[in-house]
N, C-alpha and C positions, 0 to 999 in steps of 0.2 A: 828919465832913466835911459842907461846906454842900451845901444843894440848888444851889447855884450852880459850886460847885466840882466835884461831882458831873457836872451838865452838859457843865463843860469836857473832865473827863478822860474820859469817855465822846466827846464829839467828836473829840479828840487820838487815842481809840483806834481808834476808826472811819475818821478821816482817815488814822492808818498802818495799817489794813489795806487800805483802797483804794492807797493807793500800796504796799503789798506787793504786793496780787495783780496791778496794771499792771507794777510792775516783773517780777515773778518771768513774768510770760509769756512766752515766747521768740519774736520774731520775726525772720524771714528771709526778707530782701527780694529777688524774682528782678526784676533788670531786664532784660525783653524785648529792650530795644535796645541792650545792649553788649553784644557779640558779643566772645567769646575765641577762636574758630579752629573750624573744622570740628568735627565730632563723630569722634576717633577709639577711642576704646573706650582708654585709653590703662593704665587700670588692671584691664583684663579679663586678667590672665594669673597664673605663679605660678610657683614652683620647684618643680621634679620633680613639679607637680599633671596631666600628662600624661606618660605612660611607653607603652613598646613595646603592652599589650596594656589599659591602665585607663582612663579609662574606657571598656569595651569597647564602648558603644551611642554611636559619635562622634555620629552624625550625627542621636541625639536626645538629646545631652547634654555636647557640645561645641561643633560648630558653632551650636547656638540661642544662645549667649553674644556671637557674635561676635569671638571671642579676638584680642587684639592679637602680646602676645610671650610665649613660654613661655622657661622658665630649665630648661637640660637640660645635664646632663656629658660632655663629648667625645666619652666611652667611659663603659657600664655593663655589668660586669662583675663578674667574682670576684677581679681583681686589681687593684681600681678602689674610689673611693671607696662606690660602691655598686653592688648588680650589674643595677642597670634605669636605665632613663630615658637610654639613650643617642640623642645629640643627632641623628644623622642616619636613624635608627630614627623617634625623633618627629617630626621636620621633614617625612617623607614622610608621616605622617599627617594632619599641620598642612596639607598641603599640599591638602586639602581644601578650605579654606578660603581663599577671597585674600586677601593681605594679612596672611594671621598671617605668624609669624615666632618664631625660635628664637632665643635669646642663650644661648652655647656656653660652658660655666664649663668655663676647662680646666682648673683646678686640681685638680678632681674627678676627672681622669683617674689622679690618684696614690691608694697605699692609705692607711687608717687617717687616724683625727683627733688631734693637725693632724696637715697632709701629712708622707708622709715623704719628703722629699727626695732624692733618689737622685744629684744633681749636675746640671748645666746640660748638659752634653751629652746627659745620658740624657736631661733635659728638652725638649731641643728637638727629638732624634729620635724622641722619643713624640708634640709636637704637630705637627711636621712629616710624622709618618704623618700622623696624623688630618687634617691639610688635604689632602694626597694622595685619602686617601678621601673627604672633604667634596665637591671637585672634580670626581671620576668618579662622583659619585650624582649629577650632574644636577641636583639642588634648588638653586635661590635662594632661598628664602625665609629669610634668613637676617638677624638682628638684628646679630649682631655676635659678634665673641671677647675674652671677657672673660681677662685674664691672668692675675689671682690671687685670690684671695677671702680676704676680713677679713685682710688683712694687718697691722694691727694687731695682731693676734691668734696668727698660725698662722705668720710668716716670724720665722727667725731668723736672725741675721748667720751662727751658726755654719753655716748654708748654705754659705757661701765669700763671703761677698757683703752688703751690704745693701739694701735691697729697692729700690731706686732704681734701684741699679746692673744690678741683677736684670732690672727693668722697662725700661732701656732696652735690653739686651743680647735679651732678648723682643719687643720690639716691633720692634726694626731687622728681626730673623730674620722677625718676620711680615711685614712692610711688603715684603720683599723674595721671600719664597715665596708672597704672596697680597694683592699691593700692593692692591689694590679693596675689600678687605674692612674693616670698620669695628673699630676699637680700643676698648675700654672698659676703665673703671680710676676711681683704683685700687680702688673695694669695697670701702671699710673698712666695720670693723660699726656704727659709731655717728657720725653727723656732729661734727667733729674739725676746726675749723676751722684752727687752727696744724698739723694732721696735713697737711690739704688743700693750704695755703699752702707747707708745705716740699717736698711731691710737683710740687705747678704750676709752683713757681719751679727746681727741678732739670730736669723738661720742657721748660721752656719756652728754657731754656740749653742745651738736648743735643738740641732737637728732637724729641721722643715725647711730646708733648701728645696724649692721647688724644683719637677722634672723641667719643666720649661720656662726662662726667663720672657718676661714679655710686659709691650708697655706701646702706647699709639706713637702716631707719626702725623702729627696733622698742622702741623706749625712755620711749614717750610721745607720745602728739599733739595734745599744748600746747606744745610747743617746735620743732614742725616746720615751719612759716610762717614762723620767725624764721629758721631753717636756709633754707630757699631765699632770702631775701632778705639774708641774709648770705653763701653763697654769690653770688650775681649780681654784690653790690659787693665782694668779693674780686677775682673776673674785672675788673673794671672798675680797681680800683687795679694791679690786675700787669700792666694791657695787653694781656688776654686777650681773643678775642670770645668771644662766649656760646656755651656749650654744651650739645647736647641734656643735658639731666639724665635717668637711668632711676635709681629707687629699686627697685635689683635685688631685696631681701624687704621686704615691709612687713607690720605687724600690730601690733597693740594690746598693749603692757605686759603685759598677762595674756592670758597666752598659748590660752588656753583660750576667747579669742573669737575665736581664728583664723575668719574667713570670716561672725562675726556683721552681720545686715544695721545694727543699731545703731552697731556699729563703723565698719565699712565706708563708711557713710558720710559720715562725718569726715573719712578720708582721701580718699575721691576726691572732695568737695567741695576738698579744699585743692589737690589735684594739678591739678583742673583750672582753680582759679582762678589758680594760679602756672606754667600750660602746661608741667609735667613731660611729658617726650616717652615715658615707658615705667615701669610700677610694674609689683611682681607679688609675690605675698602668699607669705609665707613659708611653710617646712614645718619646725614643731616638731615632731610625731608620726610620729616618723620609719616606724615601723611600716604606717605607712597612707597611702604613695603613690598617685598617678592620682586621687584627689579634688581636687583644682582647687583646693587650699588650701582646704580646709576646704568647699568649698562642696556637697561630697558627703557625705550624712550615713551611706553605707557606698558600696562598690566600685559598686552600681548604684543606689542610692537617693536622688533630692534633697535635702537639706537648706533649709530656707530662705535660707541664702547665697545656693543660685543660683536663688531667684527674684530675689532683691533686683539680683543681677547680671544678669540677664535682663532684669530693667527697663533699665539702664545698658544693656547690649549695643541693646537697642531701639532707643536713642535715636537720631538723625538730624539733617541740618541743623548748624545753627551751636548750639554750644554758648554759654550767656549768663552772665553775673557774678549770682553770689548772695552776696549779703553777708550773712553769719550775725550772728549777738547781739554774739561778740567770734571774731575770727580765731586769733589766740593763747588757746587756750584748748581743754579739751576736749567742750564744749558741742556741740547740735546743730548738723550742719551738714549740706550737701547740694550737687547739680548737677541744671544744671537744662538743656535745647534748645527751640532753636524751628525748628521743617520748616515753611517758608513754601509748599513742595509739595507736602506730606500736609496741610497746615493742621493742624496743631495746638501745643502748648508742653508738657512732660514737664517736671516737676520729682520728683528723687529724693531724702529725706534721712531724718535719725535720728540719737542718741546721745542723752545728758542731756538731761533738762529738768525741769521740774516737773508735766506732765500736761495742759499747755494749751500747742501751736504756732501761732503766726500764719504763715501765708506770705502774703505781700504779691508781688501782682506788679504790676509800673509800665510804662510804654510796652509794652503790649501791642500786636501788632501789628492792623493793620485787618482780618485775612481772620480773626480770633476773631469782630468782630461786638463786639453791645452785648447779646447774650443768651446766650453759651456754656452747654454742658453740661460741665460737672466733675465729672470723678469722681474720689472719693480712693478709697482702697486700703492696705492694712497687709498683710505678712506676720511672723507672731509666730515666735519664738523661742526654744527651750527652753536646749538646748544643742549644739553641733559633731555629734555622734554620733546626734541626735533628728533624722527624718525627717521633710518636711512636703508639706502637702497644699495647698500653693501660698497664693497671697495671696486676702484678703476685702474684698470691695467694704463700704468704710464707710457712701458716701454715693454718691449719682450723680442731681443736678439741674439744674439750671437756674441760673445766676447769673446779676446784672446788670454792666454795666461801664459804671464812669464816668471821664470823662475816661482812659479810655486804660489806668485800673488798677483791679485787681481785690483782695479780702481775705480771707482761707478763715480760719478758724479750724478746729482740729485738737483736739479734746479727750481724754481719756482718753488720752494720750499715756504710753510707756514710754522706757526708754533701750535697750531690744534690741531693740525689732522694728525694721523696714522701713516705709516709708510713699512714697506715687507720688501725687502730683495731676497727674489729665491734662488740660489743659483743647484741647476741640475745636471749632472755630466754627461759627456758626448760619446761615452761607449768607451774612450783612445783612453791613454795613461800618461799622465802629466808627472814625471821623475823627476818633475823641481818641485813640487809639492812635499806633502808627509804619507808614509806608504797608509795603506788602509789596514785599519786592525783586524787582524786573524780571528774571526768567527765572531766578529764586531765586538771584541772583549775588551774592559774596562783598561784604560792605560794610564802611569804616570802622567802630571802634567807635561811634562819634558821627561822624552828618552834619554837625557844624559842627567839628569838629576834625581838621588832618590832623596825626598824630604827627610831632612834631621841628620841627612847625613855629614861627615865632616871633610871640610878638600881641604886643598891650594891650589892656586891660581896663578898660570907662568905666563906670564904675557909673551905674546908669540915673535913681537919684533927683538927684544930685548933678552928673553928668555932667563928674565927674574923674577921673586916672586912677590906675590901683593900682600905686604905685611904693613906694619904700625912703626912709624919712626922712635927709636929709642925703647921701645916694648912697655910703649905707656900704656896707663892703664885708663888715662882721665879725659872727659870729656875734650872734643873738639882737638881734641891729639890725630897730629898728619899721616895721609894715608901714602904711603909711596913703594916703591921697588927696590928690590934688596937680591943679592943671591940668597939662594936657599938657603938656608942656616939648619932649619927641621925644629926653629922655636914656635912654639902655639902663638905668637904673632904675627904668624906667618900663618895660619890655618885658620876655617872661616865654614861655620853652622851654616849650613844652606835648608831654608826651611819652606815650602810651598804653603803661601797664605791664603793662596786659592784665587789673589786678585793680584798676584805677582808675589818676588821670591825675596826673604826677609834673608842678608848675609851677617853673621855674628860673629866677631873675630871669639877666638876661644880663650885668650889669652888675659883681653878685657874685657870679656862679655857685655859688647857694645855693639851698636849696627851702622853698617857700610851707611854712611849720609853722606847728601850734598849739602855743603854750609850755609846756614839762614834760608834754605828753600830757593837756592837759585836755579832759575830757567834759564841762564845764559851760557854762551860757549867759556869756560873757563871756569866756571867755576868751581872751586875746591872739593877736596871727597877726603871729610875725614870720618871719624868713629865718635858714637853720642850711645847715650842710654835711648834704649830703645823708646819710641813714644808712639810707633804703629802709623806716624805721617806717609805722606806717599814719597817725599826725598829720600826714605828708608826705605823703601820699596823697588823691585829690580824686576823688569822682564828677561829672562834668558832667551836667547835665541841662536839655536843651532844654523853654522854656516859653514860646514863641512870639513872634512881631515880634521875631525877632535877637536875644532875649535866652536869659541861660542862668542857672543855680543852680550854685552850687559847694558841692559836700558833704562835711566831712570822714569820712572812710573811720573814723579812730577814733573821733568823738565822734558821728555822725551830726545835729552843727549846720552852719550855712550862714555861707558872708564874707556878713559884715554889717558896714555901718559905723554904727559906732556914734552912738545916738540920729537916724538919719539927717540928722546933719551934711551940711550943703553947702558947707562952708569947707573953704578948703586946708589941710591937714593933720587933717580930720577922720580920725580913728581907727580902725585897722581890724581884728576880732575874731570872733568865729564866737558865733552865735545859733540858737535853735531856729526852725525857716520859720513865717513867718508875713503870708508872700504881700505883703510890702511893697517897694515898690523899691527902697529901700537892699538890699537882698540879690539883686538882680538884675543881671546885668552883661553890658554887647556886648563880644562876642570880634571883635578887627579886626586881619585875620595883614597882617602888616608886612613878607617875605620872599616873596609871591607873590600877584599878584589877588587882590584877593577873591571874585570869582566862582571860583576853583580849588580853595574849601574844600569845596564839598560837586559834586565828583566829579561821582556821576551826572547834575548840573541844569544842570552847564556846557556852554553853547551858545553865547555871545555870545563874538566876538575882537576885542582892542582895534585902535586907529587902528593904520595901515601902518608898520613898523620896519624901520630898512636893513637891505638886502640885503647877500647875501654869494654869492661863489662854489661853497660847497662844495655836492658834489651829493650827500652822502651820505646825505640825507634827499629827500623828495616834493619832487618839481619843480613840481608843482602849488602847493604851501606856498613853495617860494622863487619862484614868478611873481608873491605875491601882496608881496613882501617882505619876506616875516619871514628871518628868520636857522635856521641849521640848529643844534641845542642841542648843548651839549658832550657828549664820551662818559660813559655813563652815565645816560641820558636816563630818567628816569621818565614812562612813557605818562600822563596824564590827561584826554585828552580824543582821539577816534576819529569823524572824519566821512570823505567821498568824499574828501575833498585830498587825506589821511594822518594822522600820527599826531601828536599835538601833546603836548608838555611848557612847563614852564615855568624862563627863566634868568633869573634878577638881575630878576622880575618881572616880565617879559617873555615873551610867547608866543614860541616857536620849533617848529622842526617834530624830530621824534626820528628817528635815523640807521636805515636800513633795512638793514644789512648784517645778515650773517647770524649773527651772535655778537647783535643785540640783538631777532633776531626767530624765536629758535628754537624758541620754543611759541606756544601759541594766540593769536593778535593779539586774541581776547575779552577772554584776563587783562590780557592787557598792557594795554587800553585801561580796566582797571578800578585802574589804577595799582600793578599787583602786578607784580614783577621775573621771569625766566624761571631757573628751579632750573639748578644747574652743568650738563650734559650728561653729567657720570659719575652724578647724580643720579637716579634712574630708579624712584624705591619710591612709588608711586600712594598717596594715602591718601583722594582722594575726584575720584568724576565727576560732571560737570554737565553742563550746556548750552555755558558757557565752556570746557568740556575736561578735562585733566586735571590735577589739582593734586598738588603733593607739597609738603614742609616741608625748609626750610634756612634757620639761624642762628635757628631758633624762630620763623618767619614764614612763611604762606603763599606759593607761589611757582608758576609753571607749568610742568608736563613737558616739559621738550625733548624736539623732531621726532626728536632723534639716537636716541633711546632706542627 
């Protein structure tokens, strides 16, 4: 070989170890400023991992978790599925805690596995004791009654019956001995999407749609992100609304990392980026109840599980979007909060990698400062049964922050332990950040987006808009730049999916995709029927003077038009950022003010609009002329007059009766809806009052309750 040749294959082999070891690093990026919904603990819980007398020290090895829901059996007994962990036994101990809660497996009240069925009437006079007794022990804390478990599994026709039939003849009898109480179903053991589809579509014809869809996760967690997003548009094709989801067991393929913090955080990185309402970690070890699912590494000893959970239980404030390496996948993943009132940001994560983690965090907010302290932290791992001695401070200094984002690298990384960066602010005010919210109150995910609403999109270099070539209406039809025209091919549904922002041209009610799923610089951006993938998936991100970045969620490139064309019909594709105006774009919502998009800063009312008669809103607001808004009025803006929404782009004033003003006029005025009135389960207090969750959205406590 020449010395010439020599030179090259040594460059070639150097150039691909540099691009190995950039690729092989894993990062995961916390955005400060999109906010998914309060901080509820939502995977702090577990089956039969709390029983009558285990963990016997609650209140230094239960309550520090801050437990959401525990899975407990009706009845535990000697003529029961098992003779502990009976469900109104626990709940008085849970009851310790506010806001825990019990979700009641009645199928558990029969003996042996599977159940042995004894007939329907002995069935229903067994759980109609148990609601009898439920009722006269006084506890509310109650999650819900689950009907049957893994029926896939464990029901048979030779019952008398098929399990349909079963489940409605069950749920009427509940509905009618304990009409308040919440339904969940049906529990199969493996997400089963034709399982699911034949259960919804019998409910939904017989009326016993359950309050909460729910079913385990134990099979793998590279395929569980595709299971929530295929559930959601199932609901959506059958005419369903959305339903809380509880993934009644969850746990890792190998079963023997029941409760690993490596594990672990896989899963409640995906739960909380897909706003699952309730997970709780299964129990394989049947032997070894009241350990928390694993998180006890004997009847009184920690495990490092429940440090890892301890961190999660900690957490506070609004929880925020962390985009990991790949979603589908079982790679490292994590969840992350930010307490705009404690000042600080918690990021938790762990599983696979290669030994080097990046965490990136971006719109940090202003009360971190331009100098935080960050501390990371690991706690290691042996195995479920090995005891630990809590977590080890890796590092704890000083970091700088620019424009608004910060970059840790993470080395010596494993796939079992635990890992926590806390980052705390230094007093100063970091102005490349996101400002801090006023009285720590709930905010859109994005300040220039309000979900559902409808834009257009002017690309900044070009100053055209992003419409559909030829005003097609059919799959894989090109996406490119045009002048305004003011056709609905030219305007685009902006919808917050809580894990990034779903865009839907109006005209063909189809979603902004990159073609076949590509991660490369160029690749095509047209419009497809929605299918909930993450290449239909968009991060927005605010970069100042009205403009904004559009990121796709799979490839992590930006709409870019290509070569930054300024002609009509220049071409539109996804690129990696490179701070040019062809990839920057003004969002201009076309269905209300522009001054209405960003909520908290609206203050100016347009010129005077006729009047109308009706007094059912502020007579102060109909002196000045505006019109009173139809029912159903969404609050967005709160001064002395009253309470103003917007109709057909138009200011109006919102009706005052008592069905649209039955919680805090604070939420209201923060454009959040007032929860039903039979609604009554608190899951966070503030300043604005009290909040609860309905239809997977934050909402505020009715006065009734």
């Amino acid at each position: 070989m020449s010395f010439k040749n020599k030179v090259i294959t040594l460059f070639v082999a150097f150039f691909l170890l540099i691009t190995s070891v950039t690729e092989a690093t894993h990062t995961l990026t916390v955005d400060c400023g999109s906010k998914i919904r309060k901080a509820t603990h939502c995977a702090n819980g577990s089956l039969y991992g709390l029983i009558e007398n285990k963990p016997a020290d609650y209140k230094s090895l239960v309550e520090p978790l801050h437990p959401f829901v525990f899975r407990n059996p009706a009845r535990g007994g000697n003529s029961n599925q098992h003779p502990y962990g009976d469900a109104i036994k626990v709940a008085r101990r849970l009851a310790q805690t506010p806001g825990a809660l019990v979700s009641v497996d009645l199928a558990d009240i029969l003996p042996y596995w599977p159940y042995q069925f004894k007939g329907i009437q002995s069935w229903l006079n067994d759980i109609g004791s148990f609601i009898d007794d439920k009722k006269a022990s006084g506890l509310t804390n109650w999650y819900g009654y689950e009907i049957w478990n893994e029926p896939d599994g464990t029901w048979k026709d030779s019952n008398g019956m098929n399990f349909n039939e079963f489940w409605k003849q069950t749920y009427q009898f509940i509905r009618q001995k304990d009409p308040n109480e919440k339904i969940i179903g049906p529990c199969i053991s493996w997400y089963n999407e034709n399982n699911i589809r034949s259960f919804l579509q019998f409910a939904k014809a017989n009326n016993c749609l359950p309050d909460i869809i729910s079913w385990h996760e134990l099979s793998g967690i590279d395929g569980m992100s595709s299971h929530f997003r295929s559930y959601r548009n199932l609901e959506k094709s059958l005419g369903i609304k959305e339903l809380p989801i509880s993934i009644n067991e969850y746990c890792d393929a190998e079963h023997e990392l029941e409760g690993q913090p490596g594990s672990s955080a896989r899963f409640i990185g995906k739960f909380e980026r897909y706003k699952i309402d309730t997970a709780m970690i299964t129990w394989w070890f049947v032997p070894q109840p009241g350990r928390l699912g694993s998180l006890m590494a004997t009847d009184t000893q920690k495990g490092a599980g429940w440090y890892f959970y301890k961190w999660y239980g900690d957490m506070t404030g609004d929880m925020v979007n962390v985009n990991p390496p790949k979603d589908d996948s079982n790679l490292v993943d994590g969840a992350a909060c930010v307490d705009a009132q404690q000042k600080y940001v918690s990021f938790i994560f762990g599983g696979p990698n290669d030994g080097n983690i990046n965490a990136v965090f971006k719109n940090l907010p202003s009360f971190i400062g331009s100098n935080p302290t960050v501390k990371i932290e690991k706690v290691d791992w042996r195995n479920k049964d090995t005891p630990s001695n809590g977590p080890n401070t890796i590092s704890e200094k000083k970091y700088n922050v620019s424009n608004g984002q910060l970059t840790i690298n993470v080395s010596g990384t494993n796939a079992s332990s635990g890992y926590r960066i806390l980052i705390t602010g230094d007093g100063s005010s970091n102005t490349g950040g996101n400002e801090e919210p006023i009285n720590n109150e709930p905010e859109p995910s994005s300040s220039v987006v309000a979900s559902g609403g409808k834009y257009k999109l002017i690309n900044r270099n070009s100053g055209k808009a992003l419409g559909v070539d030829g005003d097609s209406t059919s799959n894989a039809a090109n996406v490119h730049q045009w002048t305004d025209n003011g056709k609905t091919s030219q305007q685009w549904i902006i919808t917050d999916e809580g894990y990034g922002y779903k865009i839907m041209n109006v005209n063909a009610n189809k979603a902004l995709d990159v073609n076949e799923n590509s991660t490369k610089n160029g690749g095509n951006v047209i419009i497809w029927s929605d299918n909930g993938n993450l290449n239909q998936r968009w991060y927005i991100e605010e970069i100042g003077d009205g403009y904004i970045t559009l990121q796709n969620i799979n490839s992590g490139l930006l709409l870019d038009v290509e070569k930054s064309s300024t002609s009509d019909g220049g071409n539109v594709l996804q690129w990696e950022n490179n701070g040019n105006s062809n990839q920057q774009w003004k969002l201009i919502r076309l269905d209300a003010p522009a001054t209405t998009t960003t909520i908290k800063t609206t203050t100016t009312k347009p010129a005077t609009q006729p009047t109308n008669n009706d007094s059912s809103c502020s007579a102060n607001i109909l002196k000045q002329g505006y019109k009173c808004c139809p029912s159903g009025c969404v609050v967005v803006f709160t001064d002395n007059d009253g309470t103003w929404g917007v109709n057909n782009g138009e200011w109006c004033g919102c009706n005052t009766d008592e069905s649209l003003n039955s919680c805090s006029s604070s939420i209201r005025s923060l454009g959040y809806s007032c929860c039903s009135d039979n609604n009554c389960t608190v899951y966070a207090t503030d300043e604005s009052g009290k909040w609860g969750i309905e239809n997977d959205q934050w909402c505020g406590i009715s006065n009734k309750c």
